[in-house]
C-alpha positions in Angstrom: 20.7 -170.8 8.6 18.1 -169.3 6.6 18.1 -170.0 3.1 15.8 -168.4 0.7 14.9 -169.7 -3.3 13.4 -167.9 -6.2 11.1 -169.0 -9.0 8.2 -167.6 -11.3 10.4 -165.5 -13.5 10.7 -165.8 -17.2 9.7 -163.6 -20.3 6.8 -162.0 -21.2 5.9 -158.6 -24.0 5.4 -155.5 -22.2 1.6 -155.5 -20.4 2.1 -159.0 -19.2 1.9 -160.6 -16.0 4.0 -162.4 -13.8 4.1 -163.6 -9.9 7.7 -164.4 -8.4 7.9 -166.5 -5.8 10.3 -166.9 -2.7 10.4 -169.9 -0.1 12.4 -169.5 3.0 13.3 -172.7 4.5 15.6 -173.1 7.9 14.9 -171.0 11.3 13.8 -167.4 11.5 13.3 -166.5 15.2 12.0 -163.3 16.1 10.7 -160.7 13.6 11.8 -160.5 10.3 11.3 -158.4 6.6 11.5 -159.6 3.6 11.9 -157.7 0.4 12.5 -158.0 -3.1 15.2 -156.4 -5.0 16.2 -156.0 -8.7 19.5 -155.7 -10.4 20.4 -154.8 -13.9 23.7 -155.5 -14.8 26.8 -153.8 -12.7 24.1 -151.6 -11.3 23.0 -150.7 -7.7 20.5 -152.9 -6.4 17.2 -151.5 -6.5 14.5 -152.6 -3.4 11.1 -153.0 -5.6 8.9 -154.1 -2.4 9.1 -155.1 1.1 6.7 -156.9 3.5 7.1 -156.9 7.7 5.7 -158.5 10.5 2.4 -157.0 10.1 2.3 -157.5 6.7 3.0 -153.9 5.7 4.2 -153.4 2.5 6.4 -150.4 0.7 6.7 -149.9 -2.5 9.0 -148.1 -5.2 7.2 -145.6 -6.8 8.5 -147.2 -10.3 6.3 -150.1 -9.5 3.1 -148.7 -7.4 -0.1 -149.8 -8.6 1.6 -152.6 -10.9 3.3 -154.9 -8.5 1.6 -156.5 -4.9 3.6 -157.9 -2.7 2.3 -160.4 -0.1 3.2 -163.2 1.9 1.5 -166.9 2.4 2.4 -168.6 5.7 2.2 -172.0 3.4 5.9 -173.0 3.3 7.4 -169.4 4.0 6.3 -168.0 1.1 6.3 -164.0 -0.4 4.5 -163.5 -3.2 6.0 -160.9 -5.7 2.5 -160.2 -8.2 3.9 -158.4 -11.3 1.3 -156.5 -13.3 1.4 -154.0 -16.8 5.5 -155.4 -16.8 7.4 -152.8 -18.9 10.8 -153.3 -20.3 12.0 -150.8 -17.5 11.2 -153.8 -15.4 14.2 -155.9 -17.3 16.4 -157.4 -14.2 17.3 -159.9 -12.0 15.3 -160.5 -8.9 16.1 -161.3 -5.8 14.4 -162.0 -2.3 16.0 -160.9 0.3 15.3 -161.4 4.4 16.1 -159.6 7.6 16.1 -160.5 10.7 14.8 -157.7 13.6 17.4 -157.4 16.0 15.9 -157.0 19.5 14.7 -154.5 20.9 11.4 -155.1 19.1 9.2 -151.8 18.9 5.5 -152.6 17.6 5.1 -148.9 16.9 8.3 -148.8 14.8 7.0 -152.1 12.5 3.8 -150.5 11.9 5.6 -147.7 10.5 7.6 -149.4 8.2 10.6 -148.2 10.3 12.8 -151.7 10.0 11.5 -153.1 6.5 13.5 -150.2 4.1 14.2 -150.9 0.3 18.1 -150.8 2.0 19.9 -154.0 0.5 22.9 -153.8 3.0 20.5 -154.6 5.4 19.1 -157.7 4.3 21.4 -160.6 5.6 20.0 -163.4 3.6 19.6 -163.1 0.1 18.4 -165.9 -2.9 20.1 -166.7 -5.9 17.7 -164.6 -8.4 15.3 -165.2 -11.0 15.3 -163.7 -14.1 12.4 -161.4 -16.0 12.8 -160.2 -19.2 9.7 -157.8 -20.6 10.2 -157.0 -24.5 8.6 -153.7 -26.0 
């Protein structure tokens, strides 16, 4: 069972800084995404960045240039680096994994093909962290 925790949030005045963290603990076999997602309210869940197995990254446009995503093979960890926040960037966060079903295609990982901003297909989600930027 994979099981995955958030921390690093908090608040901060618009042009701040702040890194998210998420450790996955428990057995990931094969290949795997993780991504991060943000929530505001009853809304949609919104994918903000996503990291694969070659440590490609996508990005929403809303946060390109601003945020880096990355990951630290030190205790399972993705990095979430969250630069220039805006109040636009007011949510809950949440990292999320998924777990490549075989067959595995390298070609299709290096093109970002199984690590979309697509929250229904992330099966292990965290509990969330909140960030909070004021104008």
């Amino acid at each position: 069972q994979v099981q995955l925790v958030e921390s690093g949030g908090g608040s901060v005045q618009a042009g701040g800084s702040l890194t998210l963290s998420c450790v996955g603990t428990g057995v990931i076999d094969g290949k795997f995404c993780i991504g991060w997602f943000r929530q505001v309210g009853g809304k949609e869940r919104e994918g903000v960045a996503q990291i694969g197995t070659y440590r490609n990254t996508r990005y929403a446009d809303s946060v390109k240039g601003r945020f880096t995503i990355s990951r630290v093979n030190v205790n399972n960890t993705v990095l979430l680096q969250m630069n220039n926040l805006k109040p636009d960037d007011t949510a809950t966060y949440y990292c999320a994994a998924r777990i490549i079903p075989p067959p595995f295609s390298a070609g299709a990982a290096k093109n970002g093909d199984y690590c979309k901003p697509v929250p229904g297909t992330y099966a292990y989600w965290g509990q969330g962290t909140n960030v909070t930027v004021s104008s």
